[in-house]
C-alpha positions as CSV (number, residue, x, y, z in Angstrom):
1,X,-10.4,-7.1,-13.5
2,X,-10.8,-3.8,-12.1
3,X,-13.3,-2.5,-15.4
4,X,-15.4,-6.0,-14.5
5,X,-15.9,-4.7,-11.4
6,X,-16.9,-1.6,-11.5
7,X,-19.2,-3.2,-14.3
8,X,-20.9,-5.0,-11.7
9,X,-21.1,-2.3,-9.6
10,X,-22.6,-0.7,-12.2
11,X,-25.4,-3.2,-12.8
12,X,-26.4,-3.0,-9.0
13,X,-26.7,0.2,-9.3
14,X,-28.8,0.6,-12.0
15,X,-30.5,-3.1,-12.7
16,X,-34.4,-3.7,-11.9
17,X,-34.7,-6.7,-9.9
18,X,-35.5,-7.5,-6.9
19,X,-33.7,-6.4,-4.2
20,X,-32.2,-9.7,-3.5
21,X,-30.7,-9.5,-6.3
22,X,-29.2,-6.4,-7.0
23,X,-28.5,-7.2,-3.2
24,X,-26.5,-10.3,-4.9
25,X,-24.9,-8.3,-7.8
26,X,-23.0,-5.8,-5.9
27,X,-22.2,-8.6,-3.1
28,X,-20.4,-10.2,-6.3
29,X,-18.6,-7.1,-6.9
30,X,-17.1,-5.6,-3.5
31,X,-15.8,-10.0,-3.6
32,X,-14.4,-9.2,-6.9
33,X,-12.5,-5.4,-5.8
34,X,-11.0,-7.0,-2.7
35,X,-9.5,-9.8,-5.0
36,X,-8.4,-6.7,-7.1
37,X,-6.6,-5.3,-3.8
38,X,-5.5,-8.9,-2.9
39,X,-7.9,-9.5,0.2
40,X,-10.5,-12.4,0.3
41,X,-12.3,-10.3,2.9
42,X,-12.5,-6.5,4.2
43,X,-10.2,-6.1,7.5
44,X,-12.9,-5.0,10.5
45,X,-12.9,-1.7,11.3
46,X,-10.5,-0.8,14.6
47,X,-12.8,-1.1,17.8
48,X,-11.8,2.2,19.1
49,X,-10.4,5.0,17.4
50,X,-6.9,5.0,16.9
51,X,-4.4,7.5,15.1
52,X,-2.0,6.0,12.3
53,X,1.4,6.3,13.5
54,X,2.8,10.1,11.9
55,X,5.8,7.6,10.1
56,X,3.3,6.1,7.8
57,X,0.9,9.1,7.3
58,X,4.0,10.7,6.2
59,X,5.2,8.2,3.9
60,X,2.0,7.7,2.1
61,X,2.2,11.5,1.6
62,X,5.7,11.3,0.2
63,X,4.9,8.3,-2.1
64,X,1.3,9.3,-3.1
65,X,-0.8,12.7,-4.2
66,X,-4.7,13.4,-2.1
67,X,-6.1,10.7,-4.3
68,X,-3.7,8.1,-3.4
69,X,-1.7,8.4,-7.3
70,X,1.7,7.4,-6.9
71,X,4.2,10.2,-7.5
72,X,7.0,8.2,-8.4
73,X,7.0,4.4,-9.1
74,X,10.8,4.3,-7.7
75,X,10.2,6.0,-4.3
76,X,9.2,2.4,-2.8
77,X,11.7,-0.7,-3.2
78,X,8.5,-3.0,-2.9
79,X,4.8,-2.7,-2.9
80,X,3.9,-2.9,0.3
81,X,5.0,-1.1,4.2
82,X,3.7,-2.7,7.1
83,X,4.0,-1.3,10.8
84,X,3.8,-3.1,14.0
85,X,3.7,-2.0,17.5
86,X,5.3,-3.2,20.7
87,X,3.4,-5.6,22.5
88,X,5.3,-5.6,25.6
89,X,4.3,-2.5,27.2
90,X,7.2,-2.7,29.5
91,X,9.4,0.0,30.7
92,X,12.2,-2.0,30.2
93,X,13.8,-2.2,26.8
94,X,12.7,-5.4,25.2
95,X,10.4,-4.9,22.9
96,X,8.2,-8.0,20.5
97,X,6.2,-7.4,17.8
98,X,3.7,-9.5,16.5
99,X,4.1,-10.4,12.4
100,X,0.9,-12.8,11.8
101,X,-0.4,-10.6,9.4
102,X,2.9,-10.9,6.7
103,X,1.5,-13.3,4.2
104,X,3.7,-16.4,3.4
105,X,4.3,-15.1,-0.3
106,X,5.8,-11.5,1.0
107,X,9.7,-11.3,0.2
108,X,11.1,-9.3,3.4
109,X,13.2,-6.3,1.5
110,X,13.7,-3.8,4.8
111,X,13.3,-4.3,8.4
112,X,13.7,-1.2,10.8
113,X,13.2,-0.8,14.0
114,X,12.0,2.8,15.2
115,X,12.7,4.0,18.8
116,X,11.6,7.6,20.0
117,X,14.8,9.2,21.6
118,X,13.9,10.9,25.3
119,X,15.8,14.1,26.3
120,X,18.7,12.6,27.9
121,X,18.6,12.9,31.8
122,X,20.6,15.3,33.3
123,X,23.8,15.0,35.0
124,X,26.5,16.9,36.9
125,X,30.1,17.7,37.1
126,X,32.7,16.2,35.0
127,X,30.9,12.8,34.5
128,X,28.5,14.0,31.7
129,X,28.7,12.5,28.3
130,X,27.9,13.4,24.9
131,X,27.1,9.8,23.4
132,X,26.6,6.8,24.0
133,X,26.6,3.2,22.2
134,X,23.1,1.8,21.6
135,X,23.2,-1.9,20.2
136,X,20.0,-3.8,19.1
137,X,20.1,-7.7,20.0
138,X,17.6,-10.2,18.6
139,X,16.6,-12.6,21.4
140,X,17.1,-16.0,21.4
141,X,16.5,-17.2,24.3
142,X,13.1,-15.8,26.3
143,X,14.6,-16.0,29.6
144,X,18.5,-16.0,29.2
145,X,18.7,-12.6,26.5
146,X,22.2,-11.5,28.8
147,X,23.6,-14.6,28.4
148,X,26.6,-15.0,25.2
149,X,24.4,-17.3,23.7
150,X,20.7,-15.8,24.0
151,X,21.2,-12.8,21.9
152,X,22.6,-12.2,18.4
153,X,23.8,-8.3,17.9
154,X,21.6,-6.9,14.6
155,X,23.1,-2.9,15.1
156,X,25.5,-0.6,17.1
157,X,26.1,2.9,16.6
158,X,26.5,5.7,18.7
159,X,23.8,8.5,19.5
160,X,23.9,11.7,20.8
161,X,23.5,12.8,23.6
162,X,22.2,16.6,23.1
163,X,18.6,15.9,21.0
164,X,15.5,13.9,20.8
165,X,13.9,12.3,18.3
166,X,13.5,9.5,16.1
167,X,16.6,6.7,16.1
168,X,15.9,3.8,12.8
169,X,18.2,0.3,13.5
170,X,18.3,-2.1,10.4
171,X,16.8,-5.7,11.7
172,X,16.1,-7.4,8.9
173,X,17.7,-10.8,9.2
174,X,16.0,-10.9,12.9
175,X,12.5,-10.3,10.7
176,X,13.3,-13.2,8.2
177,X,13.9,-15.7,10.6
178,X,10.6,-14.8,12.5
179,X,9.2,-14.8,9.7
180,X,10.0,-18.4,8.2
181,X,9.6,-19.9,12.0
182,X,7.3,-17.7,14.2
183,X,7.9,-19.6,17.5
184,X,11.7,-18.2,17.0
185,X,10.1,-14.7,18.1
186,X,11.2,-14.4,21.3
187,X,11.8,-10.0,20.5
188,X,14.9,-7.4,20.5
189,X,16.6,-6.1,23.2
190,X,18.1,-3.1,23.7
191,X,21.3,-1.9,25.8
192,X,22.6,1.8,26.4
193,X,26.9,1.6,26.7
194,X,29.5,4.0,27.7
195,X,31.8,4.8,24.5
196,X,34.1,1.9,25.5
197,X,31.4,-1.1,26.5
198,X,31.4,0.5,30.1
199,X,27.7,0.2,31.2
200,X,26.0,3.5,32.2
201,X,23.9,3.1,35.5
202,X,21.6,5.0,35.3
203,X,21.9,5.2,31.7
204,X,21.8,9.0,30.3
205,X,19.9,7.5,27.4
206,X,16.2,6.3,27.4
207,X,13.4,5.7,24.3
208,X,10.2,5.8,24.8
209,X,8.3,2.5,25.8
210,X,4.7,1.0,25.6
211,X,3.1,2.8,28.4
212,X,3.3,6.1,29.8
213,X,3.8,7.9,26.6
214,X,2.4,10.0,23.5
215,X,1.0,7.1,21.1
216,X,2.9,8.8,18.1
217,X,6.3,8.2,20.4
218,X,5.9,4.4,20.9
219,X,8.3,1.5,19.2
220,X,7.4,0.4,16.0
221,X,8.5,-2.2,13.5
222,X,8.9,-1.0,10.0
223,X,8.5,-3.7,7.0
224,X,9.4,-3.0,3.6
225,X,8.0,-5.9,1.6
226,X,6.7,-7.2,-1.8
227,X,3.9,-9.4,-2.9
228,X,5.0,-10.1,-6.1
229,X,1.6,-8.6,-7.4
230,X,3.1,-6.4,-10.1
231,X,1.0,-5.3,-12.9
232,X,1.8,-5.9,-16.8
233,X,3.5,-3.2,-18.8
234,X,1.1,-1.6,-21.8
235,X,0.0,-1.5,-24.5
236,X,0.0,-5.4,-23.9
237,X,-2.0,-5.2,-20.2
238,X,-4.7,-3.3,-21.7
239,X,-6.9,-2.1,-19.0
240,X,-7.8,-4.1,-16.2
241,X,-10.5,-6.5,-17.0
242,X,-9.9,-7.0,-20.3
243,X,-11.0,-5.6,-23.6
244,X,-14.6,-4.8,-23.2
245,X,-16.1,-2.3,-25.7
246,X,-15.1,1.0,-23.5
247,X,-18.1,2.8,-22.0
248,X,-20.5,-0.2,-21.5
249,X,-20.7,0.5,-18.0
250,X,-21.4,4.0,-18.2
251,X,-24.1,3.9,-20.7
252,X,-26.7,0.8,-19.0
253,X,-29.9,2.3,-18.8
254,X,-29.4,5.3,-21.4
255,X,-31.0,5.8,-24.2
256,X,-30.2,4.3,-27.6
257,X,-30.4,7.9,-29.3
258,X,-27.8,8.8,-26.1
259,X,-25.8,5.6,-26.9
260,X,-25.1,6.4,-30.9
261,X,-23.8,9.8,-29.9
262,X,-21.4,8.5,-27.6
263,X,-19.7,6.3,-30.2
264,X,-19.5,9.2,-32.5
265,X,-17.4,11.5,-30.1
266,X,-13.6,10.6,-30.3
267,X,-11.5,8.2,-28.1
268,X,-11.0,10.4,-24.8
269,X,-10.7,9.7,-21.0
270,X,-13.8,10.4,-19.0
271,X,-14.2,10.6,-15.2
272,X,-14.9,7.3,-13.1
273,X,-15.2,8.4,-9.3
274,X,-14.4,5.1,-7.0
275,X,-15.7,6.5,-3.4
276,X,-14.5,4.2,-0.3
277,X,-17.5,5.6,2.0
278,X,-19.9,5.1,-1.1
279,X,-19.2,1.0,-0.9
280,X,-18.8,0.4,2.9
281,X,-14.9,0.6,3.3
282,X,-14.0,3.9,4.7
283,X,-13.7,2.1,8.3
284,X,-10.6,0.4,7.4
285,X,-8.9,2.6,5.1
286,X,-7.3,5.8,6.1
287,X,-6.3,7.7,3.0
288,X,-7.3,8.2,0.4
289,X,-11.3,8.2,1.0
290,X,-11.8,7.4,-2.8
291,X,-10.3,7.9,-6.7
292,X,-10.9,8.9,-9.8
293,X,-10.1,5.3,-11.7
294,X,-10.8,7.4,-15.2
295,X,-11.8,5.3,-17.8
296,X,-11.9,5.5,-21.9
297,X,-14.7,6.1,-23.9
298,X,-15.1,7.0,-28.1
299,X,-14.8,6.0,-31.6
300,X,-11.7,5.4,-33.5
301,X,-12.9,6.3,-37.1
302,X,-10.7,5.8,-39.7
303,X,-8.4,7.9,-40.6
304,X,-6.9,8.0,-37.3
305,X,-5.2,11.0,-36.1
306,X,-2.0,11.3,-34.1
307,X,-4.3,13.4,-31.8
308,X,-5.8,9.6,-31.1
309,X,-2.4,7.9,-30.0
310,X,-2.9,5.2,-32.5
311,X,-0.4,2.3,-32.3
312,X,0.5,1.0,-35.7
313,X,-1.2,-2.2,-35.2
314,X,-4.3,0.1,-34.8
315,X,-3.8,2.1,-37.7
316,X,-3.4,-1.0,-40.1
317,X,-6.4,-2.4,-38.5
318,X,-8.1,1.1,-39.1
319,X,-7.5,0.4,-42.4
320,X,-8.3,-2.8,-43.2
321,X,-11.7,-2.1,-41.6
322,X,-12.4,1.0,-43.7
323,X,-11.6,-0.7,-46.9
324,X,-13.2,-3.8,-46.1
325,X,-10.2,-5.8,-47.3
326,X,-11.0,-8.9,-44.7
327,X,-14.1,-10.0,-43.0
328,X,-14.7,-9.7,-39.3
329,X,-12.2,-7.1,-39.0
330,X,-13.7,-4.3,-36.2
331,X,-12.4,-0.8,-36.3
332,X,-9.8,-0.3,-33.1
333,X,-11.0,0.0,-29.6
334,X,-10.6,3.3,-27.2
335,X,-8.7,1.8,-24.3
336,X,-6.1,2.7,-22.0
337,X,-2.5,3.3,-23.2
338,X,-0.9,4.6,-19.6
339,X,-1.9,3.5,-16.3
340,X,-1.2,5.0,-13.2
341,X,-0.6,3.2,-9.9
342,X,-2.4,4.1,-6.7
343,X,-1.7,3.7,-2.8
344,X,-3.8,3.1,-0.3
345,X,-3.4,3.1,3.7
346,X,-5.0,1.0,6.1
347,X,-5.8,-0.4,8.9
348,X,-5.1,-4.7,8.9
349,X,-6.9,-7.1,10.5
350,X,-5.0,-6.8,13.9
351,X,-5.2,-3.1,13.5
352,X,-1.8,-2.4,11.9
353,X,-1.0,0.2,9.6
354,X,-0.4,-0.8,5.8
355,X,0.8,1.4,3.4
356,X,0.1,-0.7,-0.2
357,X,0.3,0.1,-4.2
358,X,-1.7,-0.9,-6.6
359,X,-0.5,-0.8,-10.2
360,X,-2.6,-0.1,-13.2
361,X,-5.8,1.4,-11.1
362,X,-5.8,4.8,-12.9
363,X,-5.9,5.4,-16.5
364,X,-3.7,8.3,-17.2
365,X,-4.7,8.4,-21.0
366,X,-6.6,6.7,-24.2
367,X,-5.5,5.8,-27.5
368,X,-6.7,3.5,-30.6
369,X,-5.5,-0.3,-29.5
């Protein structure tokens, strides 16, 4: 898929026709790299600008390298993170988050809930504690959440009392059940408790709301989730788009002279620079502002070396071609035989965060297939 589009790409680039038609030719092929990254159409730009929550620059930093390769393949359970802030704005701790944008074929892994510990107030005398219980309630009922029968506990643990900082509760049945009916979203509450139940007036304990403080400080949702869009295992995935004779892309509009020296040079991976501003995307997406996709270019000439990375099926085939022992046999093809994954954040449609991978974007080497 991916080598089809850049293909196209490639043709709009470099084609003669009219304008309305190369106009036409690369319209087919930003359709054809969104359905690579699993989008019908490009999410609009935010109106305003608007800083990524720190939690999810960080992550994608953790997961991924400046170009957006994935450092490990195990550091994510899933394929995609998805953040969500409070829509409440309320200085009281209920907080609701909107999950429209989860697509119906997303299987919820994680949910967490991230509150921004305050610097606990201060108190006098004897009366002063060191912790408290914090306990995270899904809502059931809208307007009864302190009644038995309106809340369902999610977590409880206590916190300190001495620091400030980030606090992560585990709410993922809550998110399931929004999820499969969104009219049960009806939020999370939050209460502050003395060690034994007692309440706390005023509590000692307070997180960060909506309104009134640093954006990187406000509630978030945290969703750890997976598509199911996992790419194929080589050598039997090939590279994306199928088994095109490598370089065809590369060499439209060179000459033939150019052309027949290519196909003498050996199988080896070549740069193939995939810029973000370049195609009209760099609105939505944060990091990383383009890649280097690599692709494979080069004969296979019989006798193929090891140097070559030759599966066997390639070197029979090498063989049978060189000694002409069957018609219609071609000499192997330079493709990829390791393919990298790659990441990219961005802004959604309703201006969330996404942190996504992609597998089988980069080729990491060539061989004889």
């Amino acid at each position: 898929m991916l080598g089809t589009v850049l293909l196209l790409l490639a043709l709009a680039k470099t084609a003669c026709p009219s304008p309305a038609s190369v106009a036409s030719r690369r319209a087919e092929a930003l359709k054809k790299l969104l359905e690579v990254f699993g989008m019908e159409d490009p999410p609009a730009p935010p109106a305003h600008f608007k800083q990524p929550p720190q939690y999810m620059v960080d992550l994608f930093n953790t997961v991924a390298n400046a170009d957006g390769v994935t450092k490990n393949p195990d550091i994510l359970e899933g394929n995609t993170v998805r953040s969500f802030l409070d829509k409440t704005h309320s200085e009281e701790m209920r907080f609701l988050f909107v999950l429209s944008s989860v697509a119906k074929n997303e299987k919820i892994l994680t949910a967490e809930l991230h509150l921004f510990r305050l610097w606990p107030r201060v108190t006098d005398g004897p009366k002063r504690h060191h912790f408290c219980q914090v306990s995270v309630y899904q809502v059931l009922e809208k307007d009864k959440p302190d009644t038995p029968g309106g809340k369902k506990l999610l977590a409880a643990r206590l916190v300190s009392l001495q620091t400030s900082g980030w606090e992560v509760f585990a709410i993922t049945p809550a998110v399931r059940d929004w999820t499969e009916d969104e009219s049960s979203n009806q939020g999370l509450l939050v209460t502050v408790q003395g060690l034994g139940g007692s309440p706390l007036d005023p509590p000692p304990l307070q997180f960060a709301s909506g309104r009134g403080h640093h954006e990187s400080k406000k509630p978030m949702l945290v969703l750890f989730t997976d598509d199911g869009r996992r790419g194929a295992s080589l050598p039997t995935a090939g590279f994306p788009g199928g088994s095109h004779a490598p370089g065809t892309a590369p060499l439209l509009g060179r000459s033939r002279s150019t052309r027949s020296l290519d196909r003498l040079q050996p199988c080896q991976r070549h740069p193939l620079s995939v810029d973000f501003e370049e195609i009209g995307w760099s609105g939505w997406i944060i990091s990383p502002r383009g890649y280097n996709a690599f692709h494979c270019k080069g004969s296979c000439p019989f006798p193929l070396g090891e140097n070559m990375r030759p599966t066997n099926h390639a070197t029979v085939q090498s063989i049978i071609n060189a000694l002409k022992l069957s018609e219609g046999v071609s000499s192997p093809c330079c493709v990829p035989n390791k393919l990298y994954s790659i990441n990219l954040l961005y802004f959604d449609d309703d201006e969330n965060v996404v942190l996504k991978q992609y597998d089988d974007m980069v080729a990491g080497s060539c061989g004889c297939h």
